[in-house]
VMD Tcl script that builds the backbone (N, CA, C; Angstrom):
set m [mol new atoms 450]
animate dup $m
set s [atomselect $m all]
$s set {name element resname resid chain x y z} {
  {N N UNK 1 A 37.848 25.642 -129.784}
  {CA C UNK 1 A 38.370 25.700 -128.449}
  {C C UNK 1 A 37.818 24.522 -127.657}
  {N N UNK 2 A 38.344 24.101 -126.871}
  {CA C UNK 2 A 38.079 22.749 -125.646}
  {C C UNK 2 A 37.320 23.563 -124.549}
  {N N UNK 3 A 36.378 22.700 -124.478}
  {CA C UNK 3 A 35.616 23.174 -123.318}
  {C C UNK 3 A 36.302 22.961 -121.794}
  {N N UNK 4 A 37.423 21.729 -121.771}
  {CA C UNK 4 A 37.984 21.819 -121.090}
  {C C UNK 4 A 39.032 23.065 -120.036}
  {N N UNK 5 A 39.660 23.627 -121.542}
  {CA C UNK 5 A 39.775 25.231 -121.490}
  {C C UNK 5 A 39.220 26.190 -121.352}
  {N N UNK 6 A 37.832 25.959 -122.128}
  {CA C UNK 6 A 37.376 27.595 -121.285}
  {C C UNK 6 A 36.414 27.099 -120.252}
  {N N UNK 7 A 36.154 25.999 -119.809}
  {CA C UNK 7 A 35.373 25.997 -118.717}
  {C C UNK 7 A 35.588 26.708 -116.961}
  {N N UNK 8 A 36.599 26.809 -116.945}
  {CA C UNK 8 A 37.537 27.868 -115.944}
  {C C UNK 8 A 36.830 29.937 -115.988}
  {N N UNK 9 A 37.106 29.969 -117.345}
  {CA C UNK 9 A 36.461 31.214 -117.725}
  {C C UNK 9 A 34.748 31.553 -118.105}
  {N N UNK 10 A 34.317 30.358 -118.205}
  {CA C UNK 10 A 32.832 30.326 -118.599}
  {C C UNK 10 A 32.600 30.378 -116.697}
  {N N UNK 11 A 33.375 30.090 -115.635}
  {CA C UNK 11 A 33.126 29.837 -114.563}
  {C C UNK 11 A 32.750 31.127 -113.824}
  {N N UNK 12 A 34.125 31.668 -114.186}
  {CA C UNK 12 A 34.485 33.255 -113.771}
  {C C UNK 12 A 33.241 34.323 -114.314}
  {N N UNK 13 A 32.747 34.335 -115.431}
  {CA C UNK 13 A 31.914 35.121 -116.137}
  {C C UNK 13 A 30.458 34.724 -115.338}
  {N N UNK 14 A 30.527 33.690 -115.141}
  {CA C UNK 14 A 29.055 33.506 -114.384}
  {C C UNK 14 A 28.929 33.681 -113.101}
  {N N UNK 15 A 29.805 33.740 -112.407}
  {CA C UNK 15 A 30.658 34.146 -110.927}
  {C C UNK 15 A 29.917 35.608 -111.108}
  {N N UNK 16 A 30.749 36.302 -111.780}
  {CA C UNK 16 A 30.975 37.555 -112.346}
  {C C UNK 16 A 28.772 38.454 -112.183}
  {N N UNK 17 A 28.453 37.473 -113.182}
  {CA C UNK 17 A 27.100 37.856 -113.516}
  {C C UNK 17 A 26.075 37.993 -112.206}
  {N N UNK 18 A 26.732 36.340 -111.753}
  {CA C UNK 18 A 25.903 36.095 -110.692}
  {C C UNK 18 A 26.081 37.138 -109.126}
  {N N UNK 19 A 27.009 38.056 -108.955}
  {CA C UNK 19 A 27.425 38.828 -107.800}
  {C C UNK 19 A 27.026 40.235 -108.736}
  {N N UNK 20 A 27.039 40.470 -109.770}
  {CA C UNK 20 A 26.305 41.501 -110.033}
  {C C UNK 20 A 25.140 41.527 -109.907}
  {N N UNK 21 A 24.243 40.585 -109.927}
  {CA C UNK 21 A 22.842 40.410 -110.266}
  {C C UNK 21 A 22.418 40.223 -108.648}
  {N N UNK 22 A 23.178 40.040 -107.813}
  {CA C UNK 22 A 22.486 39.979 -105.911}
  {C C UNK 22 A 22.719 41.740 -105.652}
  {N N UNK 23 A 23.614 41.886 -106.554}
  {CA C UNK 23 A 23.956 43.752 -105.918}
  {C C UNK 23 A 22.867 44.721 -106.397}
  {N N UNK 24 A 22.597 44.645 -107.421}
  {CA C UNK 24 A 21.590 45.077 -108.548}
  {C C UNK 24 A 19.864 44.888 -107.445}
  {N N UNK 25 A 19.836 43.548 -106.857}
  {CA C UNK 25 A 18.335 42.928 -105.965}
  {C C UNK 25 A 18.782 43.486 -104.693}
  {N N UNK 26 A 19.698 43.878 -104.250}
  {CA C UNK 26 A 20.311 44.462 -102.926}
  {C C UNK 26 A 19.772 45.843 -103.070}
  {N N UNK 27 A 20.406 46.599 -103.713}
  {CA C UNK 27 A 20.068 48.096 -104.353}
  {C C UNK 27 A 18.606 48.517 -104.149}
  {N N UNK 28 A 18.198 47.470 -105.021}
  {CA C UNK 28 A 16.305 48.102 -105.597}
  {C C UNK 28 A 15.413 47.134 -104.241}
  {N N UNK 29 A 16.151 46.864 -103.009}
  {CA C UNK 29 A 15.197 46.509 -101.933}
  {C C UNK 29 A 15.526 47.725 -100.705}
  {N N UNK 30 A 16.502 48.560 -101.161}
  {CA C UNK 30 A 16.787 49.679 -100.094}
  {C C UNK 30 A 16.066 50.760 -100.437}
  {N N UNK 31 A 15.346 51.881 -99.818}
  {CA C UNK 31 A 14.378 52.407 -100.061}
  {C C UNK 31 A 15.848 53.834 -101.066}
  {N N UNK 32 A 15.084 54.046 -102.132}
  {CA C UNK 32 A 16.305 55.140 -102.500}
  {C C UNK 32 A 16.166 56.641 -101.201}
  {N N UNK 33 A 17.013 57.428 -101.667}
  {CA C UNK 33 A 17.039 58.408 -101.067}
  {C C UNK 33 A 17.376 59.597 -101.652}
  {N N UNK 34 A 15.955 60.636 -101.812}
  {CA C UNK 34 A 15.769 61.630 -102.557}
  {C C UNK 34 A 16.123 62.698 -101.597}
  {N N UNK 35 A 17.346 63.442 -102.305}
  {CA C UNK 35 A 17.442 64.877 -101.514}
  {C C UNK 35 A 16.632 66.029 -101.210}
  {N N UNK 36 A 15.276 65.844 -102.194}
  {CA C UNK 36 A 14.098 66.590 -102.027}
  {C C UNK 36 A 13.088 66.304 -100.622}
  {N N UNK 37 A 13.288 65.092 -100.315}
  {CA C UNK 37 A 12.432 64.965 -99.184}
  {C C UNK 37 A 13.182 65.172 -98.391}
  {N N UNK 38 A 12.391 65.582 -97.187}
  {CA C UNK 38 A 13.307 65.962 -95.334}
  {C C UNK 38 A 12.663 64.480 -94.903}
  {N N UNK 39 A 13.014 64.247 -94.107}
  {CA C UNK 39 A 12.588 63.130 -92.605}
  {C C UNK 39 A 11.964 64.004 -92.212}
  {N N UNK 40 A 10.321 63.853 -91.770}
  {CA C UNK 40 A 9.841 63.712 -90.672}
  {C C UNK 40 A 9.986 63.349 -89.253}
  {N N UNK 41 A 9.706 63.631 -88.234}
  {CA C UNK 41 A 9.312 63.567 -86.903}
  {C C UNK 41 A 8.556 64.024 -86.043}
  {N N UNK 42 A 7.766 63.121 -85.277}
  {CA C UNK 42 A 6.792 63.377 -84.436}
  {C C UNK 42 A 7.305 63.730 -83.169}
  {N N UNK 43 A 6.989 64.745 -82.461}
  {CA C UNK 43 A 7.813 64.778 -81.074}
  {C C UNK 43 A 5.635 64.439 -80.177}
  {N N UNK 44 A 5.984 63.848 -79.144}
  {CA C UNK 44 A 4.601 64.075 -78.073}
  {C C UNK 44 A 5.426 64.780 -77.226}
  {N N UNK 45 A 4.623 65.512 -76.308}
  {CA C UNK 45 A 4.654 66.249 -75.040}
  {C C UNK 45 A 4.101 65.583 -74.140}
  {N N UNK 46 A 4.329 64.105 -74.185}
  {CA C UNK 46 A 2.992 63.416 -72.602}
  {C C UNK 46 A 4.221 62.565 -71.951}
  {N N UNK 47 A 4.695 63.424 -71.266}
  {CA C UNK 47 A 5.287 62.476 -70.265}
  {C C UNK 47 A 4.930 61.340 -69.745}
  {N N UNK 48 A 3.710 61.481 -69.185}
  {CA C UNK 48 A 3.187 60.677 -68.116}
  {C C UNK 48 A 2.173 59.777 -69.371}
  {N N UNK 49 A 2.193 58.439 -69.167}
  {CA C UNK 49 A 1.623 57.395 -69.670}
  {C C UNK 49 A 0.250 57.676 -69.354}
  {N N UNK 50 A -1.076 57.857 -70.198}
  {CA C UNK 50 A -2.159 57.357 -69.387}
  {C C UNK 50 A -2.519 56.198 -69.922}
  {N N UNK 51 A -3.599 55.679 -69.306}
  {CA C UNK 51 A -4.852 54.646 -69.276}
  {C C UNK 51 A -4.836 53.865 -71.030}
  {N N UNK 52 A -5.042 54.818 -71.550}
  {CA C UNK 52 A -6.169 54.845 -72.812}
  {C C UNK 52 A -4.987 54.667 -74.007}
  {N N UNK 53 A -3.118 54.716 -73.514}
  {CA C UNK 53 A -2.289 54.654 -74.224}
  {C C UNK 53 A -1.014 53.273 -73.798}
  {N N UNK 54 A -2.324 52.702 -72.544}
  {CA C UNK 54 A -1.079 51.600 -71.643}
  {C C UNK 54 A -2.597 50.822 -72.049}
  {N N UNK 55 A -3.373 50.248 -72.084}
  {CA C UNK 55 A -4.308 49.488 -72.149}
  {C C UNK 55 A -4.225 48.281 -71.401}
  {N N UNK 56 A -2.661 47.682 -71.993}
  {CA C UNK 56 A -2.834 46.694 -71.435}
  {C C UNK 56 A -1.450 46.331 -70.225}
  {N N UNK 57 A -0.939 47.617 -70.712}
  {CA C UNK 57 A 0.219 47.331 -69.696}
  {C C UNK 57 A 0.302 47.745 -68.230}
  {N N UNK 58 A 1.208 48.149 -67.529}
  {CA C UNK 58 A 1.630 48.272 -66.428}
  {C C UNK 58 A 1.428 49.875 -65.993}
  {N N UNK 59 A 0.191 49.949 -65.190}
  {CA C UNK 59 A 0.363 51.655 -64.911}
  {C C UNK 59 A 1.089 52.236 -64.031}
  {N N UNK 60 A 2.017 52.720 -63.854}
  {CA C UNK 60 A 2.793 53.511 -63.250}
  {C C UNK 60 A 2.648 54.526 -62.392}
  {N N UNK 61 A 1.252 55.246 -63.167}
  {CA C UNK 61 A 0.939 56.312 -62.741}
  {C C UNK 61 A -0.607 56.322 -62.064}
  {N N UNK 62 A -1.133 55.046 -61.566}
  {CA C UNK 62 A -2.660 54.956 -61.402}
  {C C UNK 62 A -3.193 55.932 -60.008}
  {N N UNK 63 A -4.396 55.901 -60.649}
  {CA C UNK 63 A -5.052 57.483 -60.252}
  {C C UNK 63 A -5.429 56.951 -58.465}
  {N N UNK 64 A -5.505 55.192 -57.993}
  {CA C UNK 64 A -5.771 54.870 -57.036}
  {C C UNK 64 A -4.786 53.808 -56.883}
  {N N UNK 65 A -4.257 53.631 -55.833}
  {CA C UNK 65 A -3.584 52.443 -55.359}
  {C C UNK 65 A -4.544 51.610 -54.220}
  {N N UNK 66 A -4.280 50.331 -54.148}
  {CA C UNK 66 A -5.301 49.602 -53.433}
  {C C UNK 66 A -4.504 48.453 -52.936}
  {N N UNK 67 A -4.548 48.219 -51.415}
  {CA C UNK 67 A -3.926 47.179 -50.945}
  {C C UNK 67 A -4.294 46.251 -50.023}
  {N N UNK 68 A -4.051 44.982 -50.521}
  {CA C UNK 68 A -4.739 43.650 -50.061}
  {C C UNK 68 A -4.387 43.426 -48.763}
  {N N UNK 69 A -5.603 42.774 -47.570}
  {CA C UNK 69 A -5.063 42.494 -46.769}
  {C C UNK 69 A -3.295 41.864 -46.623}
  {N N UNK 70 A -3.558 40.931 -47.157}
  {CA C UNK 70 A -2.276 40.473 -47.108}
  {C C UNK 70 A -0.968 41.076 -47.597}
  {N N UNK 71 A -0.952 41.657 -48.221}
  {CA C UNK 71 A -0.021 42.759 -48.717}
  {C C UNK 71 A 0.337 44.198 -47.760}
  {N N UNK 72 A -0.653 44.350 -47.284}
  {CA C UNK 72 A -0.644 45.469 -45.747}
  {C C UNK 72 A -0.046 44.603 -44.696}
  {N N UNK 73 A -0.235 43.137 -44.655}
  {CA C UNK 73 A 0.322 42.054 -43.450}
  {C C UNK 73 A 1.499 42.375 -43.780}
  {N N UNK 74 A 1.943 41.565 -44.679}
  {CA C UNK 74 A 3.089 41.579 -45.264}
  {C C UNK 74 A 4.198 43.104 -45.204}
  {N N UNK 75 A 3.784 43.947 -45.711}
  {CA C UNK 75 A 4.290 45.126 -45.343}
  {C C UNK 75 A 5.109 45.250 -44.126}
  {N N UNK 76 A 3.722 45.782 -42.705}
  {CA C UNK 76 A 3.881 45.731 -41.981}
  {C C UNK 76 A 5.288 44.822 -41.224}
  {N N UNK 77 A 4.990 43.521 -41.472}
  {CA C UNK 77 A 5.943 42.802 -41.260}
  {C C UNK 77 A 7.524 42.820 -41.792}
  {N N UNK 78 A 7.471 43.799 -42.715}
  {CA C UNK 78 A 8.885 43.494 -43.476}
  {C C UNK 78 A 9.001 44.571 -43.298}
  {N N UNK 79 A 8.427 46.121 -42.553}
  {CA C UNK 79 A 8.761 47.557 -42.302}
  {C C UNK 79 A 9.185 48.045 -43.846}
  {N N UNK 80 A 8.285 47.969 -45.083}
  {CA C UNK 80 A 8.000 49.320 -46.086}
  {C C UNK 80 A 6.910 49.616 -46.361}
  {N N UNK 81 A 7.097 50.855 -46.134}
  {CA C UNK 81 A 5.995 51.960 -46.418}
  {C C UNK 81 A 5.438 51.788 -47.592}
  {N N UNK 82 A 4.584 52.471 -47.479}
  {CA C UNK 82 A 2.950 52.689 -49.250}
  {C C UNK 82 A 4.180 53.314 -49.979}
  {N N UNK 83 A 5.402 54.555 -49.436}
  {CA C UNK 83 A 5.719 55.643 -50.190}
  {C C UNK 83 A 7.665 54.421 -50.809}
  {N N UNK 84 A 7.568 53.675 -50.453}
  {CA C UNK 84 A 8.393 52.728 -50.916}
  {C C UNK 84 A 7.750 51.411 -51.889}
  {N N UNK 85 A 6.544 51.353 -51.594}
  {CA C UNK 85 A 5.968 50.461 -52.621}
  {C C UNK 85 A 5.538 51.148 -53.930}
  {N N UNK 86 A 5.252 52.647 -53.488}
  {CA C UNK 86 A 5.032 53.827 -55.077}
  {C C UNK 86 A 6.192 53.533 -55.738}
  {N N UNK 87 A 7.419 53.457 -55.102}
  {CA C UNK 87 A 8.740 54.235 -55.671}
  {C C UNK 87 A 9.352 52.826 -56.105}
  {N N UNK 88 A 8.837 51.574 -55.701}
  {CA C UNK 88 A 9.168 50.549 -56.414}
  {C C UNK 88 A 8.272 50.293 -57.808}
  {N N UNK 89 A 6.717 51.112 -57.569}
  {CA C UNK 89 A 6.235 50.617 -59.401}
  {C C UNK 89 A 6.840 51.537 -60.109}
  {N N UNK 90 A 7.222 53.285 -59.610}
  {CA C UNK 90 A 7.626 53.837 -60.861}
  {C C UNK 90 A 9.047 53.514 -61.274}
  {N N UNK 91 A 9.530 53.124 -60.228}
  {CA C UNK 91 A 11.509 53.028 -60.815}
  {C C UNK 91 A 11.772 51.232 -60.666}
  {N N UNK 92 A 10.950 50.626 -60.116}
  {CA C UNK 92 A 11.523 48.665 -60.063}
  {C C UNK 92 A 11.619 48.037 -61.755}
  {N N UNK 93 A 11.788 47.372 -61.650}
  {CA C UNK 93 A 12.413 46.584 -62.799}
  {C C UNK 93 A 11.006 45.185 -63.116}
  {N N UNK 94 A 10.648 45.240 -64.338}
  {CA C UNK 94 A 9.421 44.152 -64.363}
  {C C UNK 94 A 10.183 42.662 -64.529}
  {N N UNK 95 A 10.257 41.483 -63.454}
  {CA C UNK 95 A 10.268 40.256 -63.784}
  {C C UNK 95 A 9.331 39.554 -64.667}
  {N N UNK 96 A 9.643 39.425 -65.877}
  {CA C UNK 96 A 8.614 38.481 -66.880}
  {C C UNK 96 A 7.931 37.376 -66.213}
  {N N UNK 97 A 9.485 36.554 -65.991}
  {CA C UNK 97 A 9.125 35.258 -65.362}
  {C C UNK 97 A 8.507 35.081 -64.526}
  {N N UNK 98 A 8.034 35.623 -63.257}
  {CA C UNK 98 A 7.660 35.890 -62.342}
  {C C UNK 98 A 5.919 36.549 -62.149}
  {N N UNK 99 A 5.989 37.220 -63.318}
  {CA C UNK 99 A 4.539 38.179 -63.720}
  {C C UNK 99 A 3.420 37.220 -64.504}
  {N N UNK 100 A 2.302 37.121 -64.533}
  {CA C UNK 100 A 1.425 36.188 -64.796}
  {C C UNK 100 A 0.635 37.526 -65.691}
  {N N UNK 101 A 1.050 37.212 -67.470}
  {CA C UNK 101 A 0.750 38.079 -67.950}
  {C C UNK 101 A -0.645 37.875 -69.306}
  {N N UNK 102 A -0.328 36.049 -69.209}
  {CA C UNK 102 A -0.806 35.666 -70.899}
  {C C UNK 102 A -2.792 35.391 -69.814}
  {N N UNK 103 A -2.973 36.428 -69.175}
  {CA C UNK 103 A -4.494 36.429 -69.120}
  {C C UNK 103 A -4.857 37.499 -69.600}
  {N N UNK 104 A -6.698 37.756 -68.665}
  {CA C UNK 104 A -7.595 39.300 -69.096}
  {C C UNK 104 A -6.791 39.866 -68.739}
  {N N UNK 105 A -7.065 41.237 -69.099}
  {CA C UNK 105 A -6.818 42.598 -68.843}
  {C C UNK 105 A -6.648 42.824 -66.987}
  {N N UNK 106 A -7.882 42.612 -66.817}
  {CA C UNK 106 A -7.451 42.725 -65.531}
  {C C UNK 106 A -7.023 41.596 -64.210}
  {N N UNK 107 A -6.765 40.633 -65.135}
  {CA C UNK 107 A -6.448 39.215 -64.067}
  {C C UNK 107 A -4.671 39.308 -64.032}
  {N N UNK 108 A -4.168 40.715 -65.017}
  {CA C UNK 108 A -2.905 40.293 -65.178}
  {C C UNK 108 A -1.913 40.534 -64.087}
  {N N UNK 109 A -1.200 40.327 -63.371}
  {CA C UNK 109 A -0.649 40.355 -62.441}
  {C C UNK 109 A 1.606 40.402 -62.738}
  {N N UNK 110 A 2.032 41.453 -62.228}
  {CA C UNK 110 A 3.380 42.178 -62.494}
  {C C UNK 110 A 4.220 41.850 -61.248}
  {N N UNK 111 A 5.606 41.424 -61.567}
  {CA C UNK 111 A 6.123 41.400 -60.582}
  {C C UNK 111 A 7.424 42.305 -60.885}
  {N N UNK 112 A 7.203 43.329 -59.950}
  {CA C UNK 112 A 8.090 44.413 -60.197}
  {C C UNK 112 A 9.064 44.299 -58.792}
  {N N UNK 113 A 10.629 44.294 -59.599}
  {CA C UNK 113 A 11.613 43.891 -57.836}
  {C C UNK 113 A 12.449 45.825 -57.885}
  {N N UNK 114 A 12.821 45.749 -56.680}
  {CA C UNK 114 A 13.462 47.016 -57.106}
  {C C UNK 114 A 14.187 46.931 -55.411}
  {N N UNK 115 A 14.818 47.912 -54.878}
  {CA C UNK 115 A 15.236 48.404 -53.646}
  {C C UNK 115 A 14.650 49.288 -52.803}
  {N N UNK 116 A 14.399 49.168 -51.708}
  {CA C UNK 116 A 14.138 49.747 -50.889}
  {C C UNK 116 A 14.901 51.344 -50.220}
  {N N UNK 117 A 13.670 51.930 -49.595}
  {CA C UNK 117 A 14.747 53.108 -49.196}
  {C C UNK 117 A 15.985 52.496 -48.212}
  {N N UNK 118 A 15.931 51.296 -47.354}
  {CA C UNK 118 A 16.786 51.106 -46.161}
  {C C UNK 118 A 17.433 49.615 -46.589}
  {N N UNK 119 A 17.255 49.491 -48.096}
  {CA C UNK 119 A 18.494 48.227 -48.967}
  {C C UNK 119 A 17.567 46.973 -48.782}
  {N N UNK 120 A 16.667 47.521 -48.398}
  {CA C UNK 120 A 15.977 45.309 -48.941}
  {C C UNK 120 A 15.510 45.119 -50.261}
  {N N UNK 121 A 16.116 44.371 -50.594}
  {CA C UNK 121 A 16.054 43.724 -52.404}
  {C C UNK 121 A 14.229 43.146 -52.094}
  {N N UNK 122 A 13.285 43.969 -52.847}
  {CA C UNK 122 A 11.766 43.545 -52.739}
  {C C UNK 122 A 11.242 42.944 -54.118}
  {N N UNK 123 A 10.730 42.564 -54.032}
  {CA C UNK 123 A 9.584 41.930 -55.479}
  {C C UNK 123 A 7.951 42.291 -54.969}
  {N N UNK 124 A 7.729 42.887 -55.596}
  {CA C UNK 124 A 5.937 43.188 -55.142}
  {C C UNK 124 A 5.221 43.147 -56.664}
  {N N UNK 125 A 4.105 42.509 -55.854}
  {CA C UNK 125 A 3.341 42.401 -57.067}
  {C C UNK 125 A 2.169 43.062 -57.134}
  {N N UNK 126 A 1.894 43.491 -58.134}
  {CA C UNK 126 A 0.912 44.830 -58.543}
  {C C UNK 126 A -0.304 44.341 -59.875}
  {N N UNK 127 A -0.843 44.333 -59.209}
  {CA C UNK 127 A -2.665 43.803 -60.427}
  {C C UNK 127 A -2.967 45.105 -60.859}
  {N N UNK 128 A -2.851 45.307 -61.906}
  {CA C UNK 128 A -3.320 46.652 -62.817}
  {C C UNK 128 A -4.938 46.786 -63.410}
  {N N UNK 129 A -5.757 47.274 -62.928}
  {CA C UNK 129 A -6.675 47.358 -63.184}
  {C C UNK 129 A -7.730 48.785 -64.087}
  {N N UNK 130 A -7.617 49.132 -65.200}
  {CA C UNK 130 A -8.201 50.268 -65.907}
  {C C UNK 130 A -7.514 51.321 -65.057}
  {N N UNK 131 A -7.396 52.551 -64.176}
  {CA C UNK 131 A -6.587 53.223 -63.623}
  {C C UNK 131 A -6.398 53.021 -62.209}
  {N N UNK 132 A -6.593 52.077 -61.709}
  {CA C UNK 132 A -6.285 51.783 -60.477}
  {C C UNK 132 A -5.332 50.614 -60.325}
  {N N UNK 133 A -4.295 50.161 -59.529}
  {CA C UNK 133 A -3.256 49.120 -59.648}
  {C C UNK 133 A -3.606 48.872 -57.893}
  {N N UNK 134 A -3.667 47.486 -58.100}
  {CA C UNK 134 A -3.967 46.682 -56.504}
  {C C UNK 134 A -2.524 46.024 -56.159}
  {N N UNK 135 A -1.803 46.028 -54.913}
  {CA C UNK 135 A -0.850 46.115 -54.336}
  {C C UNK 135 A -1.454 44.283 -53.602}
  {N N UNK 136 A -0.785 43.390 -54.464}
  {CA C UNK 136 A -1.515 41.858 -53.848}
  {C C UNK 136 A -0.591 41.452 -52.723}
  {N N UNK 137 A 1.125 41.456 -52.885}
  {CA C UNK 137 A 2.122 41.022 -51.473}
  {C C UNK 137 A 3.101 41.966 -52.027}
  {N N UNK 138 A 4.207 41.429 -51.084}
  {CA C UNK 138 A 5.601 41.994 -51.307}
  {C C UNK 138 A 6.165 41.433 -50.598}
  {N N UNK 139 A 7.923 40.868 -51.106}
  {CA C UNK 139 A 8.515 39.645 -51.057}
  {C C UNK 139 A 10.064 40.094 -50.743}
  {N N UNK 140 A 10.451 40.084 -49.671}
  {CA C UNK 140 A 11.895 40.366 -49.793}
  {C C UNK 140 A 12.620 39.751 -49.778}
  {N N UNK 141 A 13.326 39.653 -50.938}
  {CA C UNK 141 A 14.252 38.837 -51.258}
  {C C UNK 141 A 15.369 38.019 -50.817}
  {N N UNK 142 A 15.745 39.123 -49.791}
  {CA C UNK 142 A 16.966 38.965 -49.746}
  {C C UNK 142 A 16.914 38.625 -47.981}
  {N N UNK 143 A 16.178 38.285 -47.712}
  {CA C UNK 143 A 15.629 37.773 -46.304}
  {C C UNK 143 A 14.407 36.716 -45.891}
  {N N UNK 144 A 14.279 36.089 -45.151}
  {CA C UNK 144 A 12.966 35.651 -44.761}
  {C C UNK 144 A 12.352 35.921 -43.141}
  {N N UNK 145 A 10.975 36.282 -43.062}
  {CA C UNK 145 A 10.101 36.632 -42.234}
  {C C UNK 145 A 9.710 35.961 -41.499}
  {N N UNK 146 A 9.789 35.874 -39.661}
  {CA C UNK 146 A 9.015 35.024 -39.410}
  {C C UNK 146 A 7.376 35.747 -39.092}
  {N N UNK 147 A 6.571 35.927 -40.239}
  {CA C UNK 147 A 5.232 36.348 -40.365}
  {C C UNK 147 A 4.168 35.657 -40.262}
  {N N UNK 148 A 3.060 35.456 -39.857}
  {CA C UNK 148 A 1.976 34.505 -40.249}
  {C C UNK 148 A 0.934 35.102 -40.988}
  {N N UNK 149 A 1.501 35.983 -42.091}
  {CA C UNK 149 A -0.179 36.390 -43.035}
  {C C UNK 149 A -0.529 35.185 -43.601}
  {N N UNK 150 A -2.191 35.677 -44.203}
  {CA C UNK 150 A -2.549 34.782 -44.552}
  {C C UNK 150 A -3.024 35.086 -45.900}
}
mol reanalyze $m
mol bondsrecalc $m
mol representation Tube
mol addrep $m
């Protein structure tokens, strides 16, 4: 026979081999699945995030809130309440860009924006500290102040 001739079919057969042999390495990288075992699942009962399970993140729920002069200026000046700056860390939205995160533990600083009870688009920023979160300004967005904090 001419190799010319069967080189077409020597093509196909190795085609052939070669798509069996990725299905075969496809197969034996998927974990099988035995009808004898159940799935597992863990359910928790902790709603509420603490300390010791956020380490390094954003507490939500801190046992003290603490607010900087300037952040009480600021307030004041832009008319929202402590009970609108709560309700912006548990429900606002975290800006990455904005949040100064790649330090310590406690140098890290969050910029959480969210709405107000009376519609001002805010950004406040919140220093998280072991269970206490420090309240540094708050920024409304969607306006400017004529304020003089300092």
């Amino acid at each position: 026979m001419n190799f010319k001739k069967a080189a077409p079919y020597l093509g196909l057969i190795f085609l052939a081999l070669l798509s069996f042999g990725l299905k075969k390495c496809q197969e034996s990288r998927q974990p099988t699945k035995d009808p004898t075992v159940k799935p597992t699942t863990k359910k928790t009962s902790n709603p509420k995030p603490t300390v010791a399970s956020e380490p390094r993140g954003l507490n939500r729920h801190p046992a003290k809130m603490n607010y900087s002069k300037h952040a009480r200026c600021r307030m004041d000046c832009r008319q929202i309440s402590e009970k609108e700056i709560e309700a912006i860390l548990l429900n606002g939205t975290i800006n990455y860009k904005k949040s100064s995160l790649q330090v310590a533990d406690c140098q890290k600083k969050y910029a959480v924006e969210g709405i107000t009870d009376d519609g001002q688009r805010v950004r406040v920023i919140f220093a998280p500290c072991a269970d206490e979160v420090t309240v540094v300004t708050c920024i409304d967005l969607g306006k400017e102040w004529a304020c003089s904090c300092q």
